[in-house]
C-alpha positions as CSV (number, residue, x, y, z in Angstrom):
1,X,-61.6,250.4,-113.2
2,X,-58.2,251.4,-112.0
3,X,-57.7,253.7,-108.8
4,X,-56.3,256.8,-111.3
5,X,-58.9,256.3,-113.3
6,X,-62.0,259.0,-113.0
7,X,-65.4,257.9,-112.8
8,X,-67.3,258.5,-116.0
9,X,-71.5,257.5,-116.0
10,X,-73.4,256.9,-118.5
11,X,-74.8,260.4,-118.5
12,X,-71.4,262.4,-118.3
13,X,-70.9,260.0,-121.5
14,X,-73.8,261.4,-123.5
15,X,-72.6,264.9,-122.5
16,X,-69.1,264.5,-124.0
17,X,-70.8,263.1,-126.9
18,X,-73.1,266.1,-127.1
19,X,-70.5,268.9,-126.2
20,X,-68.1,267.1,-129.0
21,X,-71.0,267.3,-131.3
22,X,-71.5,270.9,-130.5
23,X,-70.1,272.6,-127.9
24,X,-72.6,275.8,-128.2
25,X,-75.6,273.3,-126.9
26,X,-77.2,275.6,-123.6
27,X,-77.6,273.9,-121.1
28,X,-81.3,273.4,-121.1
29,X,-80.5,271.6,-124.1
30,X,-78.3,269.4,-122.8
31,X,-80.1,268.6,-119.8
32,X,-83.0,267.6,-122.2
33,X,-81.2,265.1,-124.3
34,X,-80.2,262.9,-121.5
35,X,-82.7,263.6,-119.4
36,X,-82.1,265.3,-116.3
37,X,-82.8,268.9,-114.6
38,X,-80.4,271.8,-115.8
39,X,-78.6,272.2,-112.8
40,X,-77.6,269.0,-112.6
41,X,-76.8,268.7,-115.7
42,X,-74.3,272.1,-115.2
43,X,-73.0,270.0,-112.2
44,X,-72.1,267.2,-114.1
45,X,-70.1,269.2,-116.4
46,X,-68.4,271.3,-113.9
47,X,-67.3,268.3,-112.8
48,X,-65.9,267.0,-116.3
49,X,-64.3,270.4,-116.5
50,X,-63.0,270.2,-112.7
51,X,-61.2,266.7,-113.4
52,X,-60.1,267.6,-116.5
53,X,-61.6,265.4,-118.6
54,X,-63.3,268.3,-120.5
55,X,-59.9,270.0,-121.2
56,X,-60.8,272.9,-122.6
57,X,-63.6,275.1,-125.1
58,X,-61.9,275.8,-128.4
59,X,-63.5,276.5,-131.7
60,X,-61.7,275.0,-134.8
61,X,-60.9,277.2,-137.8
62,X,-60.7,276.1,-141.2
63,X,-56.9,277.4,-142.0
64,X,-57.5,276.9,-146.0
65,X,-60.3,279.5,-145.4
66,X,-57.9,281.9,-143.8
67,X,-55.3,281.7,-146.7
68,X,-53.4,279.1,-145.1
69,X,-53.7,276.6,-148.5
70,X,-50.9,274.4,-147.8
71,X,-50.9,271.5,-145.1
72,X,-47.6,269.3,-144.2
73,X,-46.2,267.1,-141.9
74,X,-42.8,267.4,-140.8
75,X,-40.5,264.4,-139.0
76,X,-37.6,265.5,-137.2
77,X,-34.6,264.2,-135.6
78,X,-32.6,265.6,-133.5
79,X,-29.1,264.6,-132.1
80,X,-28.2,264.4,-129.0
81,X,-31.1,263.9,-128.0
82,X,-31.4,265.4,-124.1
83,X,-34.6,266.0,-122.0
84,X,-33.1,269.9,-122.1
85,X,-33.0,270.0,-126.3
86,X,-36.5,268.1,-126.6
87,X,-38.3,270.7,-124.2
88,X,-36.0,273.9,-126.0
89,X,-37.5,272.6,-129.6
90,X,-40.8,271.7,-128.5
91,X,-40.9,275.7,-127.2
92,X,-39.1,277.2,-129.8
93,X,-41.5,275.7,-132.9
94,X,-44.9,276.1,-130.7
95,X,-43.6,279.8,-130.9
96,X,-44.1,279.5,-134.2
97,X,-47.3,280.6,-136.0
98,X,-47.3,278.0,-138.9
99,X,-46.8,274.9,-136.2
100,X,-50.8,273.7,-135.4
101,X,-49.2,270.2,-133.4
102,X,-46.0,268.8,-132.4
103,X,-46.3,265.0,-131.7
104,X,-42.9,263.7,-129.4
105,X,-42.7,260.3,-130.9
106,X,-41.0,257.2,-130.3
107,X,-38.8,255.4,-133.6
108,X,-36.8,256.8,-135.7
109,X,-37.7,260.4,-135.5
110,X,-38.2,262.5,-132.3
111,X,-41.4,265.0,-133.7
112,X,-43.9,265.1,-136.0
113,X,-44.9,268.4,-136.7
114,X,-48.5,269.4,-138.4
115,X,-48.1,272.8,-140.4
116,X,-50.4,275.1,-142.3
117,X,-48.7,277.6,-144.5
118,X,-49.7,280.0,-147.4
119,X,-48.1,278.0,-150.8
120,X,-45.4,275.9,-151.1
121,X,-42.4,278.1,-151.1
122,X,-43.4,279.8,-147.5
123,X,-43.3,276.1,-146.6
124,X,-39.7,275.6,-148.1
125,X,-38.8,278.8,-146.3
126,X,-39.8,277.5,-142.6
127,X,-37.9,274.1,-143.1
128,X,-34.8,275.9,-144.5
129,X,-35.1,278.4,-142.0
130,X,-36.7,277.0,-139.0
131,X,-36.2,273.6,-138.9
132,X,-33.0,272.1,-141.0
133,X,-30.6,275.4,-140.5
134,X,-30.5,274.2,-136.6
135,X,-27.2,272.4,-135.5
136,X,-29.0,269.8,-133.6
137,X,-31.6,268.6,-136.1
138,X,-29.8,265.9,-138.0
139,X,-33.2,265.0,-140.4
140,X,-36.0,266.7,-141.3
141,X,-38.8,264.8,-144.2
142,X,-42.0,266.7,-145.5
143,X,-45.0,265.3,-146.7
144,X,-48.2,267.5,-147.7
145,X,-51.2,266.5,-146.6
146,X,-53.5,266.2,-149.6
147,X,-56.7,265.5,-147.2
148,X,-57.6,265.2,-143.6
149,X,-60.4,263.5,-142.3
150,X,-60.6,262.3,-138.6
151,X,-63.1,261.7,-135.9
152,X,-64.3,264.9,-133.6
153,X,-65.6,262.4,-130.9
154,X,-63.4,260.9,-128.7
155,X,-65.4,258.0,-126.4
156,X,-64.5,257.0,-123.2
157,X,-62.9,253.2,-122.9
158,X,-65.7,251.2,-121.8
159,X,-64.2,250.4,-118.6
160,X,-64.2,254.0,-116.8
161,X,-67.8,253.7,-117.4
162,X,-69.8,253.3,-114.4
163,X,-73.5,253.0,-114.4
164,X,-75.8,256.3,-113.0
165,X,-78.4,254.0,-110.8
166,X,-75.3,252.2,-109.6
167,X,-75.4,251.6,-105.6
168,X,-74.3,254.1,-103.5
169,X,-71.2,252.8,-101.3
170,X,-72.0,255.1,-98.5
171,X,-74.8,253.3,-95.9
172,X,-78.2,255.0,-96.2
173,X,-79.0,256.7,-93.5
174,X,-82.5,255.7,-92.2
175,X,-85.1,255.9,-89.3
176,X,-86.1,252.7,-87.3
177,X,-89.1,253.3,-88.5
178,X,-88.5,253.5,-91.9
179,X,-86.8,250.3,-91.7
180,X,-89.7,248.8,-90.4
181,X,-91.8,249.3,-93.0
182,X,-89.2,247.9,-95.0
183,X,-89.8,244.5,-93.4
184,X,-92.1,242.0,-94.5
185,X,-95.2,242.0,-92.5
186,X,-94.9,239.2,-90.5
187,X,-91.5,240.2,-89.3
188,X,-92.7,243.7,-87.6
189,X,-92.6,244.0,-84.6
190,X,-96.0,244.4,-82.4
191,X,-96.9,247.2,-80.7
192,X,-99.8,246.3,-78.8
């Protein structure tokens, strides 16, 4: 495990999995499925949340149910290319209500934009008028997206993983006479 990286156990693993699944679990739920009291479970995901590896609670809307038919891809490129006009076209398409992503990419093109429109010809209206009719975009290629299918669980890389009955690095703290009972028999010392 690198230093940057943040510790993720077995259990916080099962809880992404879950949440992923289903974010509208309740707690006692969750806590059931892998097994430990509610309020620990509630602190194990505070603590996703708190390091960011839970980024966020979203719901996802289904844009063909919401008259929003048509779904594209758009690469761009843009000359010259400047830290200044990548951040200015990043904000100015996000400000856009038909732009769901923009991907910076390396390669030929600079973005990749996902889109969700109404029919085609609102989607030839925003390239026209959005995207190509800008002095510093010098290529702009649509494809429709006939289907979409991807995963909705994103796993940790095995090696973040750390085990939840791993040892403890701090020293336990412990009574002599705890530690004596500890010791074999024969190795006690006698008191009499």
């Amino acid at each position: 495990m690198t230093p940057t990286s943040p510790r993720i156990t077995e259990i916080d693993r099962k809880l992404l999995r879950l949440l992923q699944e289903n974010s509208r679990r309740t707690n006692k739920e969750l806590a059931e499925s892998v097994g430990v009291a509610q309020s620990t479970c509630l602190e194990r995901i505070r603590s996703l949340t708190d390091r960011g590896i839970i980024a966020g609670w979203t719901i996802e809307v289904n844009p063909s149910k919401i008259g929003l038919e048509v779904r594209a891809l758009i690469h761009v490129r843009l000359q010259p290319k400047t830290t200044e006009s990548v951040h200015q076209f990043q904000h100015e398409m996000l400000a856009h209500k038909e732009v769901l992503v923009i991907s910076t990419i390396t390669g030929a093109d600079d973005f990749i934009l996902e889109v969700a429109v109404a029919d085609v010809s609102h989607l030839r209206d925003f390239v026209l008028e959005q995207i190509t009719s800008r002095a510093n975009v010098t290529d702009a290629r649509t494809s429709l997206i006939y289907e979409q299918v991807r995963t909705r669980i994103i796993e940790p890389y095995e090696f973040v993983t750390e085990l939840d009955d791993a040892p403890s690095t701090k020293p336990a703290r412990s009574s002599r006479r705890a530690v004596a009972e500890r010791r074999p028999a024969d190795t006690r010392r006698r008191t009499d």
